[in-house]
C-alpha angles and dihedrals in degrees: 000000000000118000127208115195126220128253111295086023152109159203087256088066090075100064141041114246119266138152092279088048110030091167103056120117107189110223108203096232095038092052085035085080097030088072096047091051090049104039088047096049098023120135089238097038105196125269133233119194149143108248115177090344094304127116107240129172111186129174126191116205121260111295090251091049104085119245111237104170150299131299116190117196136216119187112211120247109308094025128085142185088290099069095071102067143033117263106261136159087279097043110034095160095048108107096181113220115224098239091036096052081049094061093043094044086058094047094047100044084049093052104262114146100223123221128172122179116197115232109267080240104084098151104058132013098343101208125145118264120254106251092205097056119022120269126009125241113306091002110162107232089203090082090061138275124303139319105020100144092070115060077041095067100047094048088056084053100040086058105039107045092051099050089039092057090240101123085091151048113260116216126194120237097234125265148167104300116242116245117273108247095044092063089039087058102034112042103070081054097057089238131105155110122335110283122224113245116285123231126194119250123218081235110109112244105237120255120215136176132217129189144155127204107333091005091054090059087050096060091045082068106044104089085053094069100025116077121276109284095008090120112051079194159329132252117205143191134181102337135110127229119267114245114267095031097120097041093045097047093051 
């Protein structure tokens, strides 16, 4: 797809900056419809599927971006997995939310594997539980007892990254370089040049999540349930912290 920019633009508006594309500026509509174009036509599309009975929708970078880690990601009450990415072939209930799509357009073209879990509550609120007290807000107790969110979560992890070669660091055998300005041109497409066969390293793939509002309480509590060092940090929006983090961290 060729892209013509407006009057007083440019081809930087399309992307978000990084180290293959330093001037780029990201506008939000211009890379609003970068990331459908890339999502829908990627070389690893995302993925929709159930995992231990939970919905789950994950995407990897193109095979010449470098993987640098994991970044697992929790939507805030009323969201799910789906907003995170366009409806595609392979993920025919996504919707993709406009700020949502933004944040996963900026972890995938700088080499994030992406991966978003829905809240085993899909009925009512659907936040996230507390994982300090059982159950948050108008969680539905029906669904078991807390909490439940969770051990769901790391047994979606515990199966995918394993099975998705992303417990470890790749690490290219080494080849020719391209030429410069191919990979400058190619790589915030997805696109480029052949890659040499990737090995995997004995180095652990960081791990990283990322949550808003309800989701953003879920993460806090993450490293509290996970074993020690399995997160290398936490990304969070617009959520306090739950009483006792501190307390309970140190």
């Amino acid at each position: 797809m060729f892209i013509a920019h407006g009057c007083g633009h440019g081809a930087t508006d399309w992307w978000p900056q990084s180290e293959s594309c330093p001037k780029c500026i990201g506008l939000p509509e211009e890379m609003n419809v970068t990331l459908h174009l890339l999502l829908r036509g990627y070389a690893a599309v995302a993925v929709s599927s159930t995992i231990a009975d939970a919905e789950v929708v994950w995407q990897v970078p193109a095979a010449d971006t470098r993987l640098r880690g994991v970044m697992f990601i929790a939507h805030g009450c009323g969201h799910g997995a789906t907003d995170w990415w366009p409806q595609s072939e392979s993920c025919p209930k996504c919707i993709g939310l406009p700020e949502e799509m933004n944040v996963t357009l900026h972890l995938l073209l700088r080499g994030y594997a992406a991966v978003a879990v829905s809240s085993a509550d899909r009925t009512r609120s659907r936040c996230w539980q507390d994982s300090f007290g059982g159950g948050g807000g108008d969680w539905d107790y029906t669904l078991g007892a807390a909490p439940v969110d969770w051990m769901q979560v790391k047994r979606v992890l515990d199966t995918l990254l394993p099975r998705e070669q992303l417990l470890l660091h790749p690490h290219h055998t080494p080849a020719p370089a391209a030429p410069a300005a191919a990979t400058t041109t190619y790589t915030a497409s997805g696109g480029g040049a052949a890659q040499p066969p990737v090995q995997p390293s004995s180095r652990p793939l960081p791990r990283y999540a990322l949550g808003g509002s309800s989701g953003g309480g879920f993460v806090m509590g993450l490293p509290l349930v996970f074993p020690p060092g399995y997160w290398s940090g936490l990304v969070v929006q617009i959520a306090a912290a739950p009483s006792g983090l501190l307390t309970a961290h140190l």
